[in-house]
VOPAGU-2260 file (C-alpha; in pm, 1 decimal, decimal comma):
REM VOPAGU-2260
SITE   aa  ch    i         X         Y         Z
SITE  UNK   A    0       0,0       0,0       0,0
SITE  UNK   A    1     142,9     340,0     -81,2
SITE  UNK   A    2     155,9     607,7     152,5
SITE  UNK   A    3      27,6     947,6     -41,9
SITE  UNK   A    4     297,4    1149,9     -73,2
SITE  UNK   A    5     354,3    1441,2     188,1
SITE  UNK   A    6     203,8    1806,6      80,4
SITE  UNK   A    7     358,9    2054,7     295,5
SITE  UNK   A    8      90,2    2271,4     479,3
SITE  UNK   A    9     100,7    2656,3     440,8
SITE  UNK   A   10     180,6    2693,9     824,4
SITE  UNK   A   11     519,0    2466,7     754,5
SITE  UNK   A   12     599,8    2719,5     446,3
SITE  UNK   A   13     556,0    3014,5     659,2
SITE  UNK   A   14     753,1    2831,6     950,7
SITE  UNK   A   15    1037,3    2764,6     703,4
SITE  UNK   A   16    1001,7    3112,6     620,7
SITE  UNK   A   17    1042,7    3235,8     980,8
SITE  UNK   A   18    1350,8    3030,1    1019,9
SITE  UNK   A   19    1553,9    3212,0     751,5
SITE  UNK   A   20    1426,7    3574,6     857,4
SITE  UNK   A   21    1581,6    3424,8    1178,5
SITE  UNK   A   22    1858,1    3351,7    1096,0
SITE  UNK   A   23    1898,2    3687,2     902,2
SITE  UNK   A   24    1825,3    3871,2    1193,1
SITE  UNK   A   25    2089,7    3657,3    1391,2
SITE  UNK   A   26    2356,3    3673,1    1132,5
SITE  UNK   A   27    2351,9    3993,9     953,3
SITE  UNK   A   28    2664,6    3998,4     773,7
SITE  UNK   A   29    2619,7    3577,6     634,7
SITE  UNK   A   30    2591,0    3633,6     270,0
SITE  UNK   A   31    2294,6    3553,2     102,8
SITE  UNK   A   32    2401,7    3292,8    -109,2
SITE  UNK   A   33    2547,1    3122,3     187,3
SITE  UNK   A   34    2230,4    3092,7     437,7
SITE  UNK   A   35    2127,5    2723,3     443,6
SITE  UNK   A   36    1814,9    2651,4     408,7
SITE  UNK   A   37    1573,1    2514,8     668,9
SITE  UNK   A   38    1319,9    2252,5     579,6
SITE  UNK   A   39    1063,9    2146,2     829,4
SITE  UNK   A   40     787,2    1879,1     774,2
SITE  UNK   A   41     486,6    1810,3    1012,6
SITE  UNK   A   42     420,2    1450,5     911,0
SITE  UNK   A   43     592,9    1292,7    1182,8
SITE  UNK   A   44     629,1    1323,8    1571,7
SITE  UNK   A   45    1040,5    1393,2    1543,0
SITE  UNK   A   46     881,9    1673,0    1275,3
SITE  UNK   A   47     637,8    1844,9    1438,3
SITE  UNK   A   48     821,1    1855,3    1735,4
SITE  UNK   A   49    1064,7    2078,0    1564,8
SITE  UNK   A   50     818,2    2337,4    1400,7
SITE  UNK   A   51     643,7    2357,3    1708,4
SITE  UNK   A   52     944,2    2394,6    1922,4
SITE  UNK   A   53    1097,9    2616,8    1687,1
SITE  UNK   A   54     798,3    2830,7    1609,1
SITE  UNK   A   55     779,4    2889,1    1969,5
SITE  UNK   A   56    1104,5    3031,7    1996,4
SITE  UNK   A   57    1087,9    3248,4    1654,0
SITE  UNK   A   58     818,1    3401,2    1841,5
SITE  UNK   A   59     919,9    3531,7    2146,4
SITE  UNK   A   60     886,1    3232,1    2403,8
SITE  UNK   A   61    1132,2    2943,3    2533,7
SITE  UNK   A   62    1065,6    2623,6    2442,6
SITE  UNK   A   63    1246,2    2258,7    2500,9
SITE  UNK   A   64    1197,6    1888,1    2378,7
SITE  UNK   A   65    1157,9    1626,8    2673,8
SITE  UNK   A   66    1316,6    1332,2    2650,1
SITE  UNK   A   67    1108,4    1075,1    2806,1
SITE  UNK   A   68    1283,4     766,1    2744,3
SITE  UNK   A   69    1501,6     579,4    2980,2
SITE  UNK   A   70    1909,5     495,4    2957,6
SITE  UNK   A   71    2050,4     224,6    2772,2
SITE  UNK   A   72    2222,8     -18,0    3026,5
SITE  UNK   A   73    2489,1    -246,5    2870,9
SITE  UNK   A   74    2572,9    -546,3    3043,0
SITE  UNK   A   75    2777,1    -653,0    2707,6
SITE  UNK   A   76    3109,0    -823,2    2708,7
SITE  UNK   A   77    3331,3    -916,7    2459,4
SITE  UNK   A   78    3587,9   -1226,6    2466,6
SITE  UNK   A   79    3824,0   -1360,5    2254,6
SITE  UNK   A   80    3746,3   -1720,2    2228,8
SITE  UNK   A   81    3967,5   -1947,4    2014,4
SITE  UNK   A   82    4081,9   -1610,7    1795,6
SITE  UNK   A   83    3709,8   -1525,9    1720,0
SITE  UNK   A   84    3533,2   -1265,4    1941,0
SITE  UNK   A   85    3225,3   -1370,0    2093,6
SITE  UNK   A   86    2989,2   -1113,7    2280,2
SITE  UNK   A   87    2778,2   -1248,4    2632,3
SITE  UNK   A   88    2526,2   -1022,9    2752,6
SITE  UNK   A   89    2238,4    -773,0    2716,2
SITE  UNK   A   90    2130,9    -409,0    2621,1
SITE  UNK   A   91    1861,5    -328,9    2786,0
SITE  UNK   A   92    1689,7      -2,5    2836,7
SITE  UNK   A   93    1643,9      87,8    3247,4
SITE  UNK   A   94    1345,0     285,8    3381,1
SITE  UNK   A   95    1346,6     698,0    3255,5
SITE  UNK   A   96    1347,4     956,5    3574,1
SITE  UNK   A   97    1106,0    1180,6    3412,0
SITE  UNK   A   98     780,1    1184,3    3572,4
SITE  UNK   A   99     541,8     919,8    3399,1
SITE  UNK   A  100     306,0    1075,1    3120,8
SITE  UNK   A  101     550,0    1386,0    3064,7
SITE  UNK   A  102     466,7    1568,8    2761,9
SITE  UNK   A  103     738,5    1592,7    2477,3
SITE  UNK   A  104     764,7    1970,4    2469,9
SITE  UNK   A  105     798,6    2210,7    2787,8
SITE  UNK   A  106     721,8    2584,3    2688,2
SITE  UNK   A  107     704,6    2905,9    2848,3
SITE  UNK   A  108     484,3    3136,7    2646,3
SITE  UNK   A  109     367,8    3486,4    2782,7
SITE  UNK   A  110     503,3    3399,7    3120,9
SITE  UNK   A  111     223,9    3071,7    3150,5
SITE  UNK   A  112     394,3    2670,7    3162,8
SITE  UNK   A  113     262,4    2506,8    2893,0
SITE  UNK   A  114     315,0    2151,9    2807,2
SITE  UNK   A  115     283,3    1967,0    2434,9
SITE  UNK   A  116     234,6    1626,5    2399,6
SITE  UNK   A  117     272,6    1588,6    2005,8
SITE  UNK   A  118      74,3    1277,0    1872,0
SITE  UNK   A  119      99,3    1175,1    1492,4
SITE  UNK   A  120    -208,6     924,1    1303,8
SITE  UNK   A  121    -378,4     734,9    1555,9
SITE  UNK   A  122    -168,0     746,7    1820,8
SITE  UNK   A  123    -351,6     845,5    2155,5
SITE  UNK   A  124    -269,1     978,6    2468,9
SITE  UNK   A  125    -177,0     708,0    2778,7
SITE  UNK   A  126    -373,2     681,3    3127,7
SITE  UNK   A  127     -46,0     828,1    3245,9
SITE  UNK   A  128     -13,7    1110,6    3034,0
SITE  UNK   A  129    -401,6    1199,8    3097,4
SITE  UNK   A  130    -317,0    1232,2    3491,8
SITE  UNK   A  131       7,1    1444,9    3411,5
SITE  UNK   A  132    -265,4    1657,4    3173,9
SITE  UNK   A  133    -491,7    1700,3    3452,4
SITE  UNK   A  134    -195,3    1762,0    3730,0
SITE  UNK   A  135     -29,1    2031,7    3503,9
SITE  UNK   A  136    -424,9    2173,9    3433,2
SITE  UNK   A  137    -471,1    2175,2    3814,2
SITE  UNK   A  138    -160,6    2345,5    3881,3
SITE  UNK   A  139    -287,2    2657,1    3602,9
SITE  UNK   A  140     -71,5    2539,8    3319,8
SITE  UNK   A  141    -192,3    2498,7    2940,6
SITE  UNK   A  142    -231,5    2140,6    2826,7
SITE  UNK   A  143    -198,4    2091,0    2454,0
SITE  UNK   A  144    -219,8    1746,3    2213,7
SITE  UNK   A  145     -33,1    1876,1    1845,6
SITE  UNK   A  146    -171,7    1656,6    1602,0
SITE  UNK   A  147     -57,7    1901,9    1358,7
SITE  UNK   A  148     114,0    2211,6    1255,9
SITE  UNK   A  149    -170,2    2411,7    1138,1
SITE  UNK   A  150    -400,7    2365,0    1443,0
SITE  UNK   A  151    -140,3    2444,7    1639,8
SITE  UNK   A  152     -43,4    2783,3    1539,9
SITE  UNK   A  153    -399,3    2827,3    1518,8
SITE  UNK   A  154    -431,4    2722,1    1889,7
SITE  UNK   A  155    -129,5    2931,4    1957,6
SITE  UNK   A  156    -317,8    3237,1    1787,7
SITE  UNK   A  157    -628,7    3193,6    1971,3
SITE  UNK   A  158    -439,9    3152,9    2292,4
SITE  UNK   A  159    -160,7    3426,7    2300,4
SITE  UNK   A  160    -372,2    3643,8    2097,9
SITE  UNK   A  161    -111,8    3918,7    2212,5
SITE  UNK   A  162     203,3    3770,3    2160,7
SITE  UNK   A  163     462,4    3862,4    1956,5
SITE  UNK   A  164     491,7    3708,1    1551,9
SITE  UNK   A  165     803,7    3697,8    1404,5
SITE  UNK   A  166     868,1    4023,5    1245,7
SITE  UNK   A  167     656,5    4235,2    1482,6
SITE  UNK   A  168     811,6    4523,5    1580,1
SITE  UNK   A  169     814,6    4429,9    1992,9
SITE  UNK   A  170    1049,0    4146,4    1877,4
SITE  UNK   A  171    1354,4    4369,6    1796,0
């Protein structure tokens, strides 16, 4: 079965946009036919994270990816048996320290904690990250599941209504 092939959303084209009046901004004197360019896609969780974590930032907040998995714990070793090596053991992954159900992005927008759990196709949210929803919601932080780029900056419109875009003149 063939997957339909990706059509980037306007949002992602504006976001890609952003990025090199950013980086502009940030390096004044880079020629132009130097600047890379910055491609972003939405179609996957690794993706969206980025536009979403970068699109915060581009527009005036702080914003970080959570890593929620554990550590790899190697109980590998390798011998030399008869000239040929030979390895005995495991990799295994041990328990993460993060708190169970974290989201995947940790923002500060407008001076409110807000917490994005990014979730791509039918993937839905765990028992565990609905109670760290409702503790975070409890506490009088903003909750959000990113399905997608679009409704997110529109979520992000409708939400810091007053916050700076990129290119507004409170950003300089």
């Amino acid at each position: 079965m063939n997957k339909p092939r990706y059509q980037k959303p306007q949002a992602v084209k504006d976001l890609e946009r952003q990025a090199l009046d950013h980086f502009c901004r940030e390096h004044p004197d880079f020629p132009e036919y130097a600047i890379p360019s910055q491609f972003y896609r939405d179609d996957t969780a690794n993706g969206l994270t980025k536009c979403i974590v970068d699109y915060i930032r581009y527009n005036g907040g702080q914003a970080e990816r959570i890593n929620t998995m554990g550590r790899p714990v190697d109980t590998r070793k390798t011998f030399d048996v008869a000239g040929c090596q030979r390895q005995v053991g495991t990799l295994r992954w041990g328990k993460s320290t993060s708190t169970p159900g974290s989201a995947d992005i940790s923002a500060t927008i407008a001076g409110r904690s807000v917490k994005i759990e990014v979730k791509i196709g039918a993937d839905l949210q765990s028992e565990a990250q609905r109670r760290y929803q409702a503790s975070i919601e409890r506490a009088g932080g903003l909750y959000f599941i990113a399905k997608d780029f679009t409704t997110f900056v529109e979520w992000y419109g409708e939400t810091f209504p007053n916050e700076m875009t990129y290119g507004d003149s409170r950003n300089h």
